[in-house]
Structure formats: structure tokens, C-alpha cells
C-alpha positions in Angstrom: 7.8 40.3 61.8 7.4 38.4 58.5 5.3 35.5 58.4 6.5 31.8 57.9 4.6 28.6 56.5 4.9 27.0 60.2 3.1 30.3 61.7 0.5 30.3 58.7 -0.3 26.6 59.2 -0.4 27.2 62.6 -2.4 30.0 62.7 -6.0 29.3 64.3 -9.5 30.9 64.0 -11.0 32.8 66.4 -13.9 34.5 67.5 -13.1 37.4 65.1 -11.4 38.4 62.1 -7.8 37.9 62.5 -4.8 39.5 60.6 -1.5 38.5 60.4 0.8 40.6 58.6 3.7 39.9 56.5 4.9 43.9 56.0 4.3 46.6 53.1 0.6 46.6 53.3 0.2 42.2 53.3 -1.5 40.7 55.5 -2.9 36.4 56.3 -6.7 37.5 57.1 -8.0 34.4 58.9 -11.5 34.7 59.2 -13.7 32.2 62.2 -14.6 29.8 59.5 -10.9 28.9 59.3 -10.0 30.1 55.7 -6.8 32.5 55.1 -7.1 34.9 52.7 -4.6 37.1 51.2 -5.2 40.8 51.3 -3.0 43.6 50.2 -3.2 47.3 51.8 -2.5 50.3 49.4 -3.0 53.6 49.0 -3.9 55.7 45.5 -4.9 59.0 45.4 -5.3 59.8 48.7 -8.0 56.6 48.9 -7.1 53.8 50.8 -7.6 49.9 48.9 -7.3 46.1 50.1 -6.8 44.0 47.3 -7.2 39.9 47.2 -4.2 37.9 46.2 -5.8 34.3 46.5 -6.5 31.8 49.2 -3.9 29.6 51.4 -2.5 27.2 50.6 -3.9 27.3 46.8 -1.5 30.9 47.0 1.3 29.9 49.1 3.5 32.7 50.8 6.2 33.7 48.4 3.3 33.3 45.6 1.4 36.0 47.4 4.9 37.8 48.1 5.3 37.8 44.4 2.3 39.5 43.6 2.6 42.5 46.2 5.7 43.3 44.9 4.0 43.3 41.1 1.1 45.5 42.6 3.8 47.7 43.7 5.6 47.9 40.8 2.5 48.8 39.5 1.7 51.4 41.9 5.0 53.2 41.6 4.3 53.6 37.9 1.1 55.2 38.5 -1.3 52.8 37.9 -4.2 51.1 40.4 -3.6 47.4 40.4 -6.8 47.1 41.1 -8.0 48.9 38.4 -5.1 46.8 36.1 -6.7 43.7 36.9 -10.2 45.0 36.0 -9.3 45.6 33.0 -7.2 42.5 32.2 -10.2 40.8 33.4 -12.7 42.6 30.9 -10.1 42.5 27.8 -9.5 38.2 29.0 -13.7 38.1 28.7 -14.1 40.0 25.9 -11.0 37.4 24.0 -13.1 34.6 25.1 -16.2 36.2 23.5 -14.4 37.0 20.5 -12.3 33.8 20.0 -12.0 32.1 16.7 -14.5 29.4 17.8 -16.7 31.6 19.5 -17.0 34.0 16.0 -16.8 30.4 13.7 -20.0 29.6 15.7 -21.8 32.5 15.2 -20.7 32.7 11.4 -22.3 29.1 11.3 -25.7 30.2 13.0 -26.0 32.5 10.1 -24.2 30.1 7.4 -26.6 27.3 8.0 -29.9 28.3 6.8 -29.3 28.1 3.4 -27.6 24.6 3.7 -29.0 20.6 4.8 -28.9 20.1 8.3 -26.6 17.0 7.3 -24.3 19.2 5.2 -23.8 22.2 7.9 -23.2 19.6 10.9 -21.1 18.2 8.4 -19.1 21.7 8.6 -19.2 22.2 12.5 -17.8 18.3 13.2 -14.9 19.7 10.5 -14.4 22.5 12.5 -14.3 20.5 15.9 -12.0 18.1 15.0 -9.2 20.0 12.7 -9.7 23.8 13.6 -10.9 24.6 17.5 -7.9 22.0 18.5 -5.3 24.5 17.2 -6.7 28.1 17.0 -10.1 28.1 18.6 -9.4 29.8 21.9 -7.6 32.5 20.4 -8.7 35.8 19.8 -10.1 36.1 15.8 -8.4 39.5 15.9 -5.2 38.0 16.7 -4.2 35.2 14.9 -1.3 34.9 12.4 -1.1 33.4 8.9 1.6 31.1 10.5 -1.0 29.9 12.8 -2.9 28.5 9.8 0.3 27.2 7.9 0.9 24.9 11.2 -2.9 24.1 11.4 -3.0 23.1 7.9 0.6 21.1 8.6 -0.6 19.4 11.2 -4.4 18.4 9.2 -1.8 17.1 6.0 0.2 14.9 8.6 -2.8 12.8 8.4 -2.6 12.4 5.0 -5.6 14.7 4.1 -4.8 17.3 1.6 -8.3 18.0 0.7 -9.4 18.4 4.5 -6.5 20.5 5.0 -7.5 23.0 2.2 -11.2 22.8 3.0 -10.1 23.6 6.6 -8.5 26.9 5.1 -11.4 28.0 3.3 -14.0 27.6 5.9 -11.7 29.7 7.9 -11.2 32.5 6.0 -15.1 33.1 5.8 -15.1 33.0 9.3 -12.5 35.8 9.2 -14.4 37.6 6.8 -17.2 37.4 9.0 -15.5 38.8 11.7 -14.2 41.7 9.5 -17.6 42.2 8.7 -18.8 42.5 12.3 -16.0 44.7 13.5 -14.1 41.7 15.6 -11.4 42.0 13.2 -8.8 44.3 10.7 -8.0 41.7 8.3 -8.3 37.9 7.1 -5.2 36.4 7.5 -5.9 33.3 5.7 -5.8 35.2 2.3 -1.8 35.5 3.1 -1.7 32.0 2.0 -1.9 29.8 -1.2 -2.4 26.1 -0.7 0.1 24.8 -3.0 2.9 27.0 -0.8 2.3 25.0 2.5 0.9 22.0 1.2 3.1 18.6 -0.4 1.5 18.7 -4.0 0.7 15.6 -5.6 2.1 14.7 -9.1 -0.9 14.4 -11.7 -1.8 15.5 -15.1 -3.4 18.6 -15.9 -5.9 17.6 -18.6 -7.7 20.4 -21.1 -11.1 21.2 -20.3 -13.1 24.3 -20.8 -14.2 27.0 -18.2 -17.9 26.3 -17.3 -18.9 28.7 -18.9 -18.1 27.1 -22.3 -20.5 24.3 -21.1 -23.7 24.9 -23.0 -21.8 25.8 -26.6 -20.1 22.3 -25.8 -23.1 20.4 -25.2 -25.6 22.2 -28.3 -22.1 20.7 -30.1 -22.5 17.4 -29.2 -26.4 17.6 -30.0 -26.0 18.3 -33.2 -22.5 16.2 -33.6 -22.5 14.8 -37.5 -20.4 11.8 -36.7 -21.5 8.5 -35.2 -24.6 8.4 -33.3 -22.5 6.0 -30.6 -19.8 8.2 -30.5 -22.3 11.4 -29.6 -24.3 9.4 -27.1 -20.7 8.4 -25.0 -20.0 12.1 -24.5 -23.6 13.0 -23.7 -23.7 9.7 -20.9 -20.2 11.5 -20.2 -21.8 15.1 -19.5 -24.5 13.6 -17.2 -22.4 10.7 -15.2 -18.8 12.5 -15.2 -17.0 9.0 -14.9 -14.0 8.2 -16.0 -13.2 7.9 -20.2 -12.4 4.5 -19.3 -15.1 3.3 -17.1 -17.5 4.8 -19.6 -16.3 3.2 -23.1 -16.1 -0.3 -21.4 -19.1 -0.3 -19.6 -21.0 -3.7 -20.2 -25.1 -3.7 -20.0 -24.9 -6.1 -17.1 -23.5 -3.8 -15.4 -27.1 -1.8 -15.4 -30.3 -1.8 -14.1 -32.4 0.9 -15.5 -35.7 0.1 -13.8 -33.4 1.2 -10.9 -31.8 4.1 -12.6 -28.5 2.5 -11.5 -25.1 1.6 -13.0 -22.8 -0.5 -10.8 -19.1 -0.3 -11.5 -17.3 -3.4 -10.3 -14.1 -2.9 -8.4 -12.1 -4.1 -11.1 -12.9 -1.7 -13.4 -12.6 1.1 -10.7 -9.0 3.0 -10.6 -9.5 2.8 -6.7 -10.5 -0.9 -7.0 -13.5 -0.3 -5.2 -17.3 -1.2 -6.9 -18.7 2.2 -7.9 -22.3 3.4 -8.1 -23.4 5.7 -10.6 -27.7 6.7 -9.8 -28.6 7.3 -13.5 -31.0 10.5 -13.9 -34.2 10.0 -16.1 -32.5 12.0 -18.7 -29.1 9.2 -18.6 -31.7 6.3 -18.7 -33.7 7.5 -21.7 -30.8 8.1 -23.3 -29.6 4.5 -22.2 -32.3 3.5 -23.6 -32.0 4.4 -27.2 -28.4 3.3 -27.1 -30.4 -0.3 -26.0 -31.8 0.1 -29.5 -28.0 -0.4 -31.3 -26.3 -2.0 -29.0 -28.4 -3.5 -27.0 -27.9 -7.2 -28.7 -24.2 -7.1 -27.5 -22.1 -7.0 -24.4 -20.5 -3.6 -24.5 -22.3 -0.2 -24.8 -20.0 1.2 -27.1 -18.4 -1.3 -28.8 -15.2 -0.9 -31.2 -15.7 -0.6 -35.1 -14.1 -3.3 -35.9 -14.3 -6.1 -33.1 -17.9 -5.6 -31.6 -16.5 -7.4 -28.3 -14.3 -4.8 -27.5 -15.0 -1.0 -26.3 -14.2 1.8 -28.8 -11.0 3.1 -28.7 -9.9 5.3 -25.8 -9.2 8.2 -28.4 -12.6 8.0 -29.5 -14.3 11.0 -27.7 -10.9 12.9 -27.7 -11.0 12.9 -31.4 -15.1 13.5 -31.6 -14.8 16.5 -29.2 -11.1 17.8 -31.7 -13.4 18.0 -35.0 -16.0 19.9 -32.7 -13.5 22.6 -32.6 -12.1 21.6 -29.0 -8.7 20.4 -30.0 -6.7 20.7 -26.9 -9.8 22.9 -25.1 -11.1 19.6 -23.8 -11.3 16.1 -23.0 -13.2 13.4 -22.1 -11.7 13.7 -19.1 -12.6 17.4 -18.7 -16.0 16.5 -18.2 -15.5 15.4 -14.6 -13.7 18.9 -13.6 -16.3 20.7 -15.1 -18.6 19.0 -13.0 -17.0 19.4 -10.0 -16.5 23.2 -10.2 -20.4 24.0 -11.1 -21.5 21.3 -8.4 -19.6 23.1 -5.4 -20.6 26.2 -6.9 -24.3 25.1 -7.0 -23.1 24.6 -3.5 -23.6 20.3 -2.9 -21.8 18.8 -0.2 -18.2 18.3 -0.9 -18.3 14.8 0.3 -21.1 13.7 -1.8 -19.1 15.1 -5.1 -15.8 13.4 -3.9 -18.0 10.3 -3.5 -19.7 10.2 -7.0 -16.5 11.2 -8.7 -14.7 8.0 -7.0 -12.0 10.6 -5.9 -11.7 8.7 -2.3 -8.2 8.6 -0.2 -7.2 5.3 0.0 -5.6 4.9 3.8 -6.2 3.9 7.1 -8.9 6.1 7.7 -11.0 5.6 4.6 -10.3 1.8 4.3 -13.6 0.7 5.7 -15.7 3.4 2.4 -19.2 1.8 2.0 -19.6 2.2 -1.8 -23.3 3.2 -1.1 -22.2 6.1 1.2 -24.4 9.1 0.6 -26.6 7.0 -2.0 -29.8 8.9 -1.1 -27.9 12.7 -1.4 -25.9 11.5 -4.2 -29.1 10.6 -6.8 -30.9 13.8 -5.9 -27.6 15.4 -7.2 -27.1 13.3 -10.4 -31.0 14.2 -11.7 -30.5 17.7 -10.5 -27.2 17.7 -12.1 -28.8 16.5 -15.5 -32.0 18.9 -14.7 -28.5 21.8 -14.9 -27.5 20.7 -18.1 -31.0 20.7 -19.8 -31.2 24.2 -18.5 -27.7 24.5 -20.4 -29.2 23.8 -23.6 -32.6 25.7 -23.5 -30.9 28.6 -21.4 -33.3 28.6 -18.7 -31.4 29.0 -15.0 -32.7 26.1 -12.3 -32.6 26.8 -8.7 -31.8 23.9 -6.6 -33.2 22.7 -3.3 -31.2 19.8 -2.2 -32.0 16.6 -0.4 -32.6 17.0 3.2 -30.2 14.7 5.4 
């Protein structure tokens, strides 16, 4: 006779096993202890099996119903539930082993050697707070390019761009990894470009030349035949990368070279925010000789004709067009060409962000500490400056960079 709740919670322990069965092989085994066990009775191959379906109550009765007549299904296919579930269990380990967070971890053990301790926890917290949330459980092998587009959606809802595409990157190495190591066919990340998922932002696409082009520029600008002024702004330009406009109407109280240290007020900031620049010996030598001629006034680079205003904006535009860069380059071209050789030379991307003033302004980012990163951030400028002497002499410098 079929069993019923009332006769399962009824059901006492006794001195021995007891079994109470529910027909086609199920049985409530209640053992002296007083717990009720599931069991199912099958045969396969001639060999007789009992397999667990769970405990009562956490498996009630038509729960445990349910999954004899799956077994059975099962059975009259051919198969060995047993053996089934072995194996699901096996493949469900080997998943977990070979998740996306599981593999990003072990891509990071061997990643960040070569990297600050600062700069690689830096990477893990990135991957903790925007990546695991939406695909770290699932299997690396398994995962879908429209997986990453609602990932990156969901990072860009917060009104991080940058984050978002960083998040992208980061994951396709890990994919790559994987590939590497056999956990995976293919890197699904390299199915998508940026710019097709993510809201672009209007701004101006200002000439500059590839980095490659940098040390032809800058043996240009050494041996530029116009005003001395005008060839020191675009060589304080090479080694601070600030703004054109920050740089022509920079005032010498705004400096402190026993420092090494130029502080932007917020004013004069586009994010209206007071910016610091950590001058490299090689800026503050240089700062020094412009001292010598226009050192008595209030500007660095005073205008031609009225010595208490800066030079005209077109000035370094117009220096770099008779150096044979007409629409090549920019003033503004030197801060691109910055950025791309200081994330190849492989600096934190927070620490460029910061000394390029490129911070979001929102919620999150309203409390920036202008001094964020100040230590990192000067190492960067005199290795930065250390690069471009290299530029002109042709001698290649390896970097170490600033612990955390």
C-alpha cells in the first residue's frame, strides 16, 4: 500500500532498521536513530542497486516520487541512474573548478609577479566587484559574448565607461589563459568591440602622431629655430602632458621647484578640481632656465605683445605646423601619446587617469582627493621623463615601478 505523510510522520524507530515501502522499488528506511531516508531498489544488468533520494522531510513524498519515476525513465533508456548522477556530479565539480573565477584567479597568480602588489589587488577588487557578480560561477568554457555585452551593460549603468571596457579587457586575457591551458576553444570577448555595446561620448578627435613618431618629434623640438619660449612650452608639454591651456597660463606661483611640484588651482582645471603635476628633475631644470626669461613676470609664457597675458593658444599648434606636423599633431596630442606608451610601459591605469585629470565627475568620484596616488604618480612622471631622454639618445629603459 502506498505510503502517506500522516503514516511517514507517524512512523516510529525501532530496535532495527525499518522499511516502509511506497511500491516500484521505494522504500521510507527509518533507521533506530529516528531519521527517514529515501532509498530506491533497482536492478541493471542482472546486479541489484539501492539508490538515496534524500532525507524526510527536507525530500517530502511526491519529491521522492518524482525522482523514482526520473530514475526509471532513466533505466528504461538504458542507463544506470546511479551511474548518471556520478557523472553529473563529476562534470558539476569539474564546472566549479573550471569557472570563470576560478580560471581569473589562477590567471592572476601567474599575472601578478610582474606587477605592484597595489596595482594587481587593484585588478582582483575590479574583478570582485564588476565581473564574478555576473559570470564568475560559470563555466570559462561556456560563456557567451552576450554574457559580456550584459556584464559590460550593467558596469556602464553606473556611469563607468572606462571600468566597463577595462572589465572587457581583463576578461579576455583570462579567456586566453584558459585557451592556453586547455579549459577552453575560444575567447569570446574578442566577438565584441566596445564602441558596439557601449553609449559613446561626443568629443573631438585631435591629430597626434603614433608613438612611434615620438623621438623624431622631440630631436624636432630640440633643435626648433623659433622662440626659445615657444620650444621650452612643448618640451614642459612632452614631460607634464597637461592640458595646452593649463600649460600656457601657468603662473610661477603656482610652483615650487624645491618640491618638484606644480599645483593647478581648481579654477584653472577643466574638472574644477586643484591639480598636481610632481615635476621630474629633467621639468625642473628646464623650469629653471625658463626662470632665467621669465622669471621677473607672472606668467611662464607670456604673450608677445602684452607680457601679462599667456601666449596665444595657437602658439604650439603653429610651432609644431612649421616642424612639418601640420595636422600630424597638437599640443593636445601630447597627452594621448602619453597615455598609450604609459599603459604600454604597463603603469596603473588609475594613476595615468589621475595625472591626466581625466576623473568622472559623479556620485562616486565626488569625494577625489587631488593628492590621490601622489607617491605612484611622481615615480611615474621622472620615469616618464627618464623614457623620453632615452627617446632622444635611443637607449631603451626598463622600468621598475613604485611599490604600493
Amino acid at each position: 500500500m502506498p505510503l502517506t505523510e500522516t503514516a511517514i510522520r507517524k512512523a516510529k524507530p525501532g530496535i532495527k532498521p525499518v522499511k516502509l515501502s511506497d511500491g516500484k522499488g521505494m522504500y521510507l528506511l527509518v533507521n533506530p536513530a529516528g531519521s527517514k531516508l529515501w532509498r530506491w531498489k533497482y536492478r541493471v544488468l542482472g546486479k541489484e542497486k539501492c539508490m538515496s533520494l534524500g532525507v524526510y522531510p527536507d525530500v517530502s513524498l511526491a519529491q521522492a516520487r518524482d525522482g523514482v519515476d526520473k530514475a526509471r525513465k532513466l533505466l528504461a533508456a538504458g542507463h544506470d541512474p546511479m551511474a548518471i548522477r556520478k557523472a553529473d556530479k563529476v562534470a558539476s565539480r569539474t564546472s566549479a573548478e573550471n569557472s570563470f573565477e576560478s580560471v581569473a584567479r589562477k590567471w592572476w597568480e601567474n599575472w601578478k609577479p610582474a606587477r605592484s602588489e597595489q596595482h594587481a589587488g587593484q585588478v582582483m577588487r575590479r574583478f570582485e566587484a564588476n565581473v564574478f557578480p555576473h559570470i564568475g560561477p560559470r563555466p570559462v568554457s561556456e560563456i557567451q559574448a552576450p554574457e559580456l555585452v550584459a556584464m559590460l551593460k550593467a558596469i556602464e549603468a553606473r556611469g563607468v565607461n572606462d571600468l566597463a571596457k577595462r572589465a572587457l579587457q581583463t576578461s579576455s586575457q583570462v579567456f586566453r589563459y584558459a585557451i592556453a591551458h586547455g579549459l577552453a576553444n575560444r575567447n569570446p570577448a574578442t566577438d565584441i568591440k566596445p564602441g558596439d555595446v557601449l553609449a559613446s561620448r561626443q568629443k573631438k578627435n585631435l591629430a597626434r602622431i603614433d608613438s612611434k613618431e615620438l623621438p623624431d618629434l622631440l630631436r624636432h623640438i630640440e633643435g626648433y629655430q623659433g622662440a626659445a619660449i615657444t620650444r621650452l612650452a612643448m618640451k614642459l608639454m612632452a614631460l607634464t602632458f597637461v592640458r595646452t591651456t593649463e600649460l600656457i597660463a601657468a603662473k610661477w606661483s603656482e610652483f615650487d621647484l624645491n618640491a618638484a611640484r606644480w599645483d593647478i588651482p581648481a579654477e584653472r582645471m577643466k574638472m574644477k578640481t586643484q591639480h598636481i603635476v610632481p615635476l621630474s628633475s629633467q621639468a625642473v631644470n628646464l623650469l629653471k632656465t625658463l626662470h632665467l626669461i621669465t622669471g621677473r613676470g607672472t606668467m611662464l609664457f607670456p604673450g608677445e605683445r602684452d607680457h601679462a597675458k599667456p601666449m596665444s593658444n595657437n602658439t604650439i599648434l603653429k610651432a609644431l605646423e612649421r616642424m612639418g606636423y601640420k595636422g600630424r599633431m597638437t599640443g593636445h596630442g601630447f597627452r594621448g601619446v602619453a597615455s598609450t606608451l604609459l599603459h604600454e610601459m604597463d603603469f596603473d591605469h588609475a594613476h595615468i587617469e589621475l595625472q591626466l585629470a581625466h576623473q568622472e565627475r559623479n556620485e562616486v568620484s565626488a569625494a577625489y582627493n587631488h593628492a590621490t596616488y601622489l607617491k605612484q604618480r611622481t615615480k611615474m612622471m621622472q620615469d616618464w621623463a627618464d623614457y623620453l631622454d632615452s627617446c632622444m639618445t635611443g637607449r631603451v629603459l626598463q622600468f621598475q615601478r613604485a611599490a604600493a
